[in-house]
C-alpha positions as CSV (number, residue, x, y, z in Angstrom):
1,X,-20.6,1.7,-4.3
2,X,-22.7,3.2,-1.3
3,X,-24.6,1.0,0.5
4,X,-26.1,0.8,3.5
5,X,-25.8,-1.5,6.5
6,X,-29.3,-2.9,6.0
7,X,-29.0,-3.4,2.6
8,X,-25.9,-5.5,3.5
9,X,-27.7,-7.2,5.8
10,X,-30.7,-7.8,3.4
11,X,-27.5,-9.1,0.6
12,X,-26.1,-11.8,2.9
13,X,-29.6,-13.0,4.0
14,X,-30.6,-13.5,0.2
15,X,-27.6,-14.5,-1.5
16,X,-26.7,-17.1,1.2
17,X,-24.0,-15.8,3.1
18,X,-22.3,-17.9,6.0
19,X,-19.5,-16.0,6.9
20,X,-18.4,-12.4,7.4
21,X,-15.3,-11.2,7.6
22,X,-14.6,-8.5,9.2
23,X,-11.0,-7.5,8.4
24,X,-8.4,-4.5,9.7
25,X,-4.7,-4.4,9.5
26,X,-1.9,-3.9,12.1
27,X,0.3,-1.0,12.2
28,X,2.8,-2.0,10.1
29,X,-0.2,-3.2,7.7
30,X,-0.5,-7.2,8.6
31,X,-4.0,-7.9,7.5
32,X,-5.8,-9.5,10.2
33,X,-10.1,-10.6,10.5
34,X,-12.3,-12.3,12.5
35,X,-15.7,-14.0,11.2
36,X,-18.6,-13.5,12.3
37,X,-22.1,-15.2,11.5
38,X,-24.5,-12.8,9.5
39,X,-26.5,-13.1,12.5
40,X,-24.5,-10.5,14.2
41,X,-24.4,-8.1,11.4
42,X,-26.8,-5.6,12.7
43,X,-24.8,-5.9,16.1
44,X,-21.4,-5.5,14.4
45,X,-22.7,-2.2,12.4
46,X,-24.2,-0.7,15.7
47,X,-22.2,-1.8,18.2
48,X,-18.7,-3.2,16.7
49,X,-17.5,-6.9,17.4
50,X,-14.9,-6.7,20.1
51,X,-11.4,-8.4,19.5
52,X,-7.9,-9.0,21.7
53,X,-6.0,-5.8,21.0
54,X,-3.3,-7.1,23.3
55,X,-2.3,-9.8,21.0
56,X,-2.2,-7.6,17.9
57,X,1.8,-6.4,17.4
58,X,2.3,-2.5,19.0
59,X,-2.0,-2.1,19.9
60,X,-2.5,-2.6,23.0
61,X,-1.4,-3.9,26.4
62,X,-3.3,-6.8,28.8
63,X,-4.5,-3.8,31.1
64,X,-6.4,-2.3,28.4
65,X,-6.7,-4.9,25.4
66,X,-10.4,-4.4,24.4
67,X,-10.8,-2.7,20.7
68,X,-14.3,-2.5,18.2
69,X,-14.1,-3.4,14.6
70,X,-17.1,-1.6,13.1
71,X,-17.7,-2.5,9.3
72,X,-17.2,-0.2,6.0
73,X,-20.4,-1.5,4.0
74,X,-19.1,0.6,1.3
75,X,-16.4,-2.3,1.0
76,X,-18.1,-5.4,1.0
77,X,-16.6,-8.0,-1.3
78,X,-17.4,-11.7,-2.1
79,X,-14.1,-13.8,-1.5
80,X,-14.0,-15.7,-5.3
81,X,-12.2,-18.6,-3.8
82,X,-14.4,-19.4,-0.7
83,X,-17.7,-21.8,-2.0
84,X,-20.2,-20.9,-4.0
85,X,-23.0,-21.9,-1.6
86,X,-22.5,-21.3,1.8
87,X,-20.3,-17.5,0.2
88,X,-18.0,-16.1,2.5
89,X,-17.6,-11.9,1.9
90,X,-15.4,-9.5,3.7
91,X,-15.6,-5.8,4.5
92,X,-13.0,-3.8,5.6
93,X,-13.5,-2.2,9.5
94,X,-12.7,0.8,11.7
95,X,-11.1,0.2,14.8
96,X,-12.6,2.0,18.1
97,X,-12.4,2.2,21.8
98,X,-15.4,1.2,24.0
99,X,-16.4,4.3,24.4
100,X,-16.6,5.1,20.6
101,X,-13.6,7.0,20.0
102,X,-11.0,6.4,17.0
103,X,-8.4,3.9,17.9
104,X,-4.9,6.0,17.5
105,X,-3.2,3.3,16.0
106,X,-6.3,3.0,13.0
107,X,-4.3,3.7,10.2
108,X,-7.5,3.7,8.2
109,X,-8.9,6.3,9.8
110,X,-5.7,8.0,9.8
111,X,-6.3,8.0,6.2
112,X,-9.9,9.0,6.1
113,X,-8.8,11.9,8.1
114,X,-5.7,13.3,5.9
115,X,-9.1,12.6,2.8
116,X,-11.1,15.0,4.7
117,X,-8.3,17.9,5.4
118,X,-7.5,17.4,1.6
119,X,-11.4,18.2,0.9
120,X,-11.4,21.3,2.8
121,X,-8.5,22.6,0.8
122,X,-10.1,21.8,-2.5
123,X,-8.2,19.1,-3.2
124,X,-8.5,15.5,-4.3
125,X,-5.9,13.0,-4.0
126,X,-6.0,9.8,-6.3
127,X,-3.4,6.7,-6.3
128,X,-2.4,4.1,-8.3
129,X,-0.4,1.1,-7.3
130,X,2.1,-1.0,-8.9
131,X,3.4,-3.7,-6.4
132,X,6.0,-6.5,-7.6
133,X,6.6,-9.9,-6.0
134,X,8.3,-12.8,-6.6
135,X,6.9,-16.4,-7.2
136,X,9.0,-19.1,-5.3
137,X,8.5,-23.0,-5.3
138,X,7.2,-25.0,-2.4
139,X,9.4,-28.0,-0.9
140,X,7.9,-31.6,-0.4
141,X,6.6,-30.1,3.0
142,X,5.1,-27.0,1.5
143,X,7.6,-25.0,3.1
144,X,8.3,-21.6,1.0
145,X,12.3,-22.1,-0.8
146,X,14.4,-19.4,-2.6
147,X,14.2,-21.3,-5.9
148,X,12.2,-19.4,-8.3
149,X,9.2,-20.4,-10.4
150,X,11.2,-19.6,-13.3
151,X,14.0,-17.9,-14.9
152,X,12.4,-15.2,-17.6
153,X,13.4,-11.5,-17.4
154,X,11.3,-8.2,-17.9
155,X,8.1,-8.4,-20.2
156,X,9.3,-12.3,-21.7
157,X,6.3,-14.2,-22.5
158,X,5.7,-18.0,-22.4
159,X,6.9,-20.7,-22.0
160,X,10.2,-18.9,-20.3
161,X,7.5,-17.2,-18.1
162,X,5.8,-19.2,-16.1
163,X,3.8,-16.6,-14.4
164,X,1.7,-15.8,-17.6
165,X,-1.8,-18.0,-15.8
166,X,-1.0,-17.4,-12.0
167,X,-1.4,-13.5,-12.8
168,X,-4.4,-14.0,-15.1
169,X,-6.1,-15.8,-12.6
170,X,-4.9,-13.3,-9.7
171,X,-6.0,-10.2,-12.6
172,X,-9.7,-12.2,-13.3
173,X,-10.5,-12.8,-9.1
174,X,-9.5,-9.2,-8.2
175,X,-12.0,-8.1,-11.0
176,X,-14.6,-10.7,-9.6
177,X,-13.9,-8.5,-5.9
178,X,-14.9,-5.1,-8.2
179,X,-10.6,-4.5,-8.2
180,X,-9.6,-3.1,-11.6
181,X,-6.2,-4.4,-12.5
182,X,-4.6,-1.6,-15.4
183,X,-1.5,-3.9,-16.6
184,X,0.6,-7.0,-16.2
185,X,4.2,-8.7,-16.6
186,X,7.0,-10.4,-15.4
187,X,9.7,-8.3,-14.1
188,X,13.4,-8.5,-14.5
189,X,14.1,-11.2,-11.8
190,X,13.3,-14.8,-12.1
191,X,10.0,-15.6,-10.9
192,X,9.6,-11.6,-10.4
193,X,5.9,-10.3,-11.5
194,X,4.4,-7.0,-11.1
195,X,0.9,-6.2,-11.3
196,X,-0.7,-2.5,-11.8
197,X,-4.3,-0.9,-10.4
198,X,-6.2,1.7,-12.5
199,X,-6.3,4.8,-10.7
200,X,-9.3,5.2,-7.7
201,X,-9.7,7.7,-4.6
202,X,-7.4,7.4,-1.9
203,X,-9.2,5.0,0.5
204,X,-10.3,2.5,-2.2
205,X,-7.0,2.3,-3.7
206,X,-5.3,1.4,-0.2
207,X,-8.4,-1.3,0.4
208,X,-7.2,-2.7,-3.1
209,X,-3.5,-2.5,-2.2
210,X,-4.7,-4.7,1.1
211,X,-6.7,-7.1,-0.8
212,X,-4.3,-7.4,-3.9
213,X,-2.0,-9.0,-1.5
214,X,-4.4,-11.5,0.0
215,X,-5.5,-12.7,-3.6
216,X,-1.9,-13.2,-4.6
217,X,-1.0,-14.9,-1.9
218,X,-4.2,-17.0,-1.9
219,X,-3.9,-18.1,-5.8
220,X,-0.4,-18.6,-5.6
221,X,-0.4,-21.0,-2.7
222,X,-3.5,-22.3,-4.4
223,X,-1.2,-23.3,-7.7
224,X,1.4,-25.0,-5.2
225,X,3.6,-21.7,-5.0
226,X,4.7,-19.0,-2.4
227,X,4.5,-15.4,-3.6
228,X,6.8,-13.1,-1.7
229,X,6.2,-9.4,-1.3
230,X,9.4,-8.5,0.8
231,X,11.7,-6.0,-0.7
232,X,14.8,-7.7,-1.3
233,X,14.2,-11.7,-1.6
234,X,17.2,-12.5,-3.4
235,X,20.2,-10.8,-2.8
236,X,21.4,-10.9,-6.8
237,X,18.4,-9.5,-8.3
238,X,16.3,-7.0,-8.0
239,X,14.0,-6.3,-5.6
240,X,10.1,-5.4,-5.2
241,X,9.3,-2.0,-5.6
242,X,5.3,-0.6,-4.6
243,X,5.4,2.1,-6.5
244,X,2.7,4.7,-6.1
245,X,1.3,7.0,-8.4
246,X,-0.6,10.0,-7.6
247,X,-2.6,12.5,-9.0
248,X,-4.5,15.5,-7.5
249,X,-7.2,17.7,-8.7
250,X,-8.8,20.9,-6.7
251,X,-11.2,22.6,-6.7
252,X,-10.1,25.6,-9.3
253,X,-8.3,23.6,-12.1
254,X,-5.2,25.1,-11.2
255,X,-2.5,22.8,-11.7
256,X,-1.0,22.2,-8.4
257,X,1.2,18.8,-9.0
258,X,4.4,20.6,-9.1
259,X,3.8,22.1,-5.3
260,X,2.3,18.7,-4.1
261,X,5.4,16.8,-5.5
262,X,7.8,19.6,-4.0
263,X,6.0,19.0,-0.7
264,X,6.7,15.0,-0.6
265,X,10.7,16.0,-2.4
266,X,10.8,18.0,1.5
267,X,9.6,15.6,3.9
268,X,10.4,11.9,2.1
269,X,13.3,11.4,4.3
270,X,10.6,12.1,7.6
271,X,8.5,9.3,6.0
272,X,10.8,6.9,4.9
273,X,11.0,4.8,7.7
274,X,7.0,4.5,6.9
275,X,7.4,3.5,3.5
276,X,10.3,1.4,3.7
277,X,9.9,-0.6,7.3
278,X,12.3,-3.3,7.2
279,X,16.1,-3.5,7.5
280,X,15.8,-5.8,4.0
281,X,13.9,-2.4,2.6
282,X,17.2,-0.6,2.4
283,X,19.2,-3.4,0.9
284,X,17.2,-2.4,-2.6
285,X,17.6,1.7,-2.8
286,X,20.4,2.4,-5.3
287,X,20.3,-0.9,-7.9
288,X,18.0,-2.1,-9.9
289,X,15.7,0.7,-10.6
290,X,15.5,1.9,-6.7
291,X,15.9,5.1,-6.0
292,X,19.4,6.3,-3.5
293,X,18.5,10.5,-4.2
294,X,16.1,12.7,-3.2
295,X,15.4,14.3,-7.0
296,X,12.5,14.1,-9.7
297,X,12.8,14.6,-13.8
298,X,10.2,13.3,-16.5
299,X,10.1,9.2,-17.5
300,X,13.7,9.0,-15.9
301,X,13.5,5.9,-13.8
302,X,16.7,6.6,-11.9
303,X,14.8,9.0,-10.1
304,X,13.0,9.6,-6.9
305,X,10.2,11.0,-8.7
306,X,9.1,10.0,-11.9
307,X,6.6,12.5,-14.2
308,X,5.7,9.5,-16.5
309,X,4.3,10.0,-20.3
310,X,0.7,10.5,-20.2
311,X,-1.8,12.9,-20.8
312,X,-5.4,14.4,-19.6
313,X,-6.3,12.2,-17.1
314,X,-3.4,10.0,-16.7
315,X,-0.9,12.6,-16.0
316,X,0.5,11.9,-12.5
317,X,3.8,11.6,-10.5
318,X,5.1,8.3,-9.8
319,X,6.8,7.9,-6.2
320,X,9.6,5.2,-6.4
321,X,10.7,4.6,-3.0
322,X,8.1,2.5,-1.5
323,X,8.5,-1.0,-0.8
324,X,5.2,-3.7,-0.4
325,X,5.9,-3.9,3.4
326,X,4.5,-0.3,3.6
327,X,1.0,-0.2,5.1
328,X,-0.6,1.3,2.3
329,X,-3.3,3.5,4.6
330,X,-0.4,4.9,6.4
331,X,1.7,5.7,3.3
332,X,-1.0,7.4,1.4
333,X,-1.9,9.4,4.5
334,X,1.8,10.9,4.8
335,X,1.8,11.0,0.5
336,X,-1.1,13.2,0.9
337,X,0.2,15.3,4.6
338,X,3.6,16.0,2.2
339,X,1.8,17.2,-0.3
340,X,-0.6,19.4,1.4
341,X,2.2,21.1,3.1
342,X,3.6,21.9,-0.6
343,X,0.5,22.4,-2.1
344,X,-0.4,25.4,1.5
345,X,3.3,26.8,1.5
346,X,3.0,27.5,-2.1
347,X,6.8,25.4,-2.4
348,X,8.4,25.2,-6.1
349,X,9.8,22.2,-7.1
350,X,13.8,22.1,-7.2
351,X,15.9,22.1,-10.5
352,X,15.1,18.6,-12.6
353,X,17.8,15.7,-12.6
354,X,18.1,14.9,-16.3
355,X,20.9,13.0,-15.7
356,X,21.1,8.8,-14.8
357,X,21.8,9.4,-11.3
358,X,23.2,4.9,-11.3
359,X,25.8,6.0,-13.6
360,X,26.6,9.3,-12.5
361,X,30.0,10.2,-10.8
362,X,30.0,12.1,-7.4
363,X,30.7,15.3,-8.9
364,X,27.0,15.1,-10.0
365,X,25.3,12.9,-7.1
366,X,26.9,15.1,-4.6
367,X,24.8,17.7,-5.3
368,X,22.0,15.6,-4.0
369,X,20.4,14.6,-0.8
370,X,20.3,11.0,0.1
371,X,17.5,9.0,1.0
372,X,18.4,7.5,4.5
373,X,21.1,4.7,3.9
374,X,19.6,2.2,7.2
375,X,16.4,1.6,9.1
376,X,18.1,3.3,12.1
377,X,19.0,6.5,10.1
378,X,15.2,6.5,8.6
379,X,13.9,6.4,12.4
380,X,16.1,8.9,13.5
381,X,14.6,10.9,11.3
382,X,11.3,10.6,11.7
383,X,11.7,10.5,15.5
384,X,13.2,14.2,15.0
385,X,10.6,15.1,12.8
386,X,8.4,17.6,13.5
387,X,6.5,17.2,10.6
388,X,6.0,13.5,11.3
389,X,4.8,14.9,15.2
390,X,2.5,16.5,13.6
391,X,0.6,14.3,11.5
392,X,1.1,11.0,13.3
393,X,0.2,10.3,16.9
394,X,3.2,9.8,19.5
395,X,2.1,6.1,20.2
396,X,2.2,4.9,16.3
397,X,5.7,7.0,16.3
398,X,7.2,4.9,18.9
399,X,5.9,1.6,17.0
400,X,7.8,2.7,14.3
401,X,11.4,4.3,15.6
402,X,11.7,2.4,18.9
């Protein structure tokens, strides 16, 4: 929706809004906000609301700590769960120094830039997310446990899953925020559920992946549950995968998803250490589902790349490596820097893997590049890329690799 910032100031005066807030998210894509009284709406739209960047993680330092959220009207959204008189709605910011300039360490506006180099090219990017987490019981003190809210396995149905009315309600609030959810299921570990988005434009699929997290957090801990995004909660079973899908289109109708795809193939290992930020992210490449190789092939899910079955408007490629403690404006800002650099180069992609690459003996995986095995090898190579120097600013680098 486009709106503007007096008819969002017109909206919270008539529908009897209390509380704004004003959200943003940290490097490593925390979500954090700050509320503000609709009163100082027109103020935050023309001036930004000042916060403490010293106390976010890797912003800013006490000798210059002062950062300006300015609001996205475009991304206003009622909070379902917050009363219905007295509504509380939330719109996603910008971050900016005093003297108006784009805070390095934005990663939305990281985004919004790699949107606009993509629109000079021709090209428009699309995603489509698929995040699984796992839904663990509360003790007697509320404190999250490792025991899961049930024991069903991929696609079961009730009563062995127990997850069947915590993702209906999670599926009807994020429709109530104007999300569209596409598909849901349990996964194959107990208490495991996934979740997947229609496709949308780059920026409101990452403000989606952002607020899909909040809600299931929200309505789990609302049913007396903890829901757990990390990528490897239980050692034994599999872990959660954020797989993203992507699609582009230019401006000619030539079909250009082989070059884009060839472009991310190039520089995944650069990125990985963006997409995967944790040391627990590596504990889930190779098992389960999670990619170990850098290679792509059609509907094989031992792959890197996936080409899934689909036509028309539904064909797309289907990244595998990303975990859900990727910051998804960061992620789809390098997605779409890879496969620019594919898509300008004029790169082909290399031969298909049409083999099961989990069951496959070294004479065939040896002919195949690895994703990086540990958080140090991923930051060694993205502090050694010069792709990564390129695209990322040396400050959000060093968050990342030192």
């Amino acid at each position: 929706m486009d709106y503007t910032a007096e008819e969002i100031i017109q909206y919270c005066s008539e529908e009897d809004v209390k509380f704004v807030r004003l959200a943003f998210c940290d490097a490593f894509g925390a979500q954090k906000n700050i509320s503000v009284m609709p009163s100082e709406l027109r103020r935050a739209f023309e001036q930004g609301i000042g916060f403490d960047a010293s106390a976010v993680k890797g912003f800013a330092n006490e000798a210059k700590s002062d950062l300006l959220l300015y609001p996205d009207p475009d991304t206003l959204s009622v909070l379902p769960w917050r009363p219905e008189h007295g509504r509380v709605v939330r719109m996603f910011c910008s971050i900016r120094e005093p003297g108006g300039r784009n805070f390095e360490c934005d990663t939305r506006s990281l985004l919004e830039k790699a949107i606009g180099d993509a629109a000079d090219e021709g090209l428009e990017f699309s995603f489509g997310s698929e995040q699984e987490f796992y839904l663990f019981k509360l003790d007697d003190n509320g404190v999250p446990t490792s025991i899961p809210y049930d024991r069903a396995g991929y696609m079961d149905i009730a009563p062995d899953d127990r997850g069947e009315n915590i993702r209906r309600e999670i599926c009807l609030t994020l429709e109530q925020m104007g999300i569209s959810p596409e598909s849901s299921h349990h996964e194959e570990g107990p208490g495991q559920n996934e979740i997947d988005f229609h496709y949308a434009s780059a920026m409101k699929a990452a403000d989606d992946a952002m607020a899909f997290r909040t809600v299931v957090k929200t309505v789990a801990h609302a049913n007396g549950l903890y829901a757990d995004f990390s990528p490897k909660p239980l050692n034994d079973q599999p872990g959660n995968g954020y797989h993203i899908n992507l699609s582009v289109k230019d401006d000619k109708n030539h079909i250009i998803l082989p070059s884009v795809i060839a472009g991310i193939l190039e520089h995944i290992r650069d990125i990985t250490v963006f997409l995967n930020p944790t040391e627990n992210s590596y504990k889930r490449f190779g098992r389960n589902k999670a990619p170990k190789y850098i290679s792509w092939s059609s509907e094989n899910r031992s792959q890197l790349v996936r080409i899934p079955a689909a036509e028309g408007e539904y064909r797309r490629a289907e990244l595998r490596s990303p975990d859900p403690t990727a910051n998804p404006y960061l992620a789809f800002a390098l997605i779409i820097r890879a496969g620019l650099y594919g898509y300008k180069n004029g790169l082909f992609l290399p031969p298909v893997a049409d083999i099961d690459l989990f069951r496959a003996d070294s004479s065939e995986t040896d002919k195949y590049e690895r994703l990086p095995a540990s958080l140090d090898e991923a930051k060694s190579a993205a502090a050694a890329s010069c792709f990564v120097k390129e695209h990322l600013p040396g400050r959000l680098i060093d968050i990342y690799c030192k």
